[in-house]
C-alpha positions in Angstrom: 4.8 -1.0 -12.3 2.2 1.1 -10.5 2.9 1.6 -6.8 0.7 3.7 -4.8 0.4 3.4 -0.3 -3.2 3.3 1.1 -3.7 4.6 4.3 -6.6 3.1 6.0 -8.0 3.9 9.2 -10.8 0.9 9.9 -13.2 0.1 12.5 -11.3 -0.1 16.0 -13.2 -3.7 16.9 -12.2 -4.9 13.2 -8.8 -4.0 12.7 -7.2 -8.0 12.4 -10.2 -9.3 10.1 -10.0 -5.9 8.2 -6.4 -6.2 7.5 -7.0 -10.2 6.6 -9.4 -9.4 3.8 -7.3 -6.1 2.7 -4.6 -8.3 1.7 -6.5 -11.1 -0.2 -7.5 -8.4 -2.5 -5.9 -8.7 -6.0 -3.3 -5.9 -6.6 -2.3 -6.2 -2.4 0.8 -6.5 -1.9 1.0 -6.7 2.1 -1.1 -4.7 4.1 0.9 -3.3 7.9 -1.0 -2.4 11.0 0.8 0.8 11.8 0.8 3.0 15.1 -0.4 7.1 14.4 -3.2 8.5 12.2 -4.0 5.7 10.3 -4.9 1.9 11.6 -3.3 0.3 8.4 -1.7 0.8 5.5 -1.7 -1.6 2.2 0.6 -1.4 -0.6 -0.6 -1.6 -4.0 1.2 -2.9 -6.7 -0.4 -2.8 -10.2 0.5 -2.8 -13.8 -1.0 0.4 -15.0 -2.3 3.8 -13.5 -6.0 3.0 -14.5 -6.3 0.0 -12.5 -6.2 2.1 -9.3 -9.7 3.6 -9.5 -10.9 -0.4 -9.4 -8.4 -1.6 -7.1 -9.0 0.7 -4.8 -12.5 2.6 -5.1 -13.8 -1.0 -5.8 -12.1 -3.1 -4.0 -10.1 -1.6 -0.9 -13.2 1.0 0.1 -15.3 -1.9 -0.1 -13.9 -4.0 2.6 -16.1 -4.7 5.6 -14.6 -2.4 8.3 -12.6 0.0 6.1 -13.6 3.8 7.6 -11.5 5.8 5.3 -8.7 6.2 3.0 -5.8 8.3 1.7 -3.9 7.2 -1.4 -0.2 8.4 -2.0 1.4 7.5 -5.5 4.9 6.8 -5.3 6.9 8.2 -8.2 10.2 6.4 -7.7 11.9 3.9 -5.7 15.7 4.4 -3.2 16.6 1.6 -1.4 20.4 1.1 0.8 20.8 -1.0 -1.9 20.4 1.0 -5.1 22.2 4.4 -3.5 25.3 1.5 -2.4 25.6 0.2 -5.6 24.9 3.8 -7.3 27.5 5.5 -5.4 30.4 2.8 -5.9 30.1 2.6 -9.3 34.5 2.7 -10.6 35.2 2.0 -6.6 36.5 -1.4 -7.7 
């Protein structure tokens, strides 16, 4: 699984409905209005690298209200709960 963040700064009158149709898109995952640089940010979750070009130079920068972008790939995954159970493996 493919997971890449989106940052998306979007037309200040347009922000709700922007954010609506951002996350109806196929390959969304949720989309947060955020406070700082960026307006919003949508998480992408796909099934293989390619797919991002369409999901989001097709799809996201296509969206009625969408200014501009930024796109970081994320190359792994730490959560509390994988470094808990990580750490206290033999603990029992």
């Amino acid at each position: 699984m493919v997971t890449a963040f989106v940052m998306i700064q979007a037309q200040t009158d347009s922000i709700p409905e922007c954010a609506q149709k951002l996350s109806e898109l196929e390959g969304i995952s949720e989309v947060y209005s955020v406070a700082g640089d960026w307006d919003l940010i949508a998480i992408v979750r796909i099934k293989r690298y390619e797919d991002l070009a369409e999901v989001i130079s097709n799809r996201v920068n296509k969206v009625e209200g969408v200014v501009e972008t930024t796109t970081h790939l994320a190359f792994r995954a730490f959560s509390q709960h994988d470094l808990d159970a990580a750490f206290s493996l033999g603990l029992e």
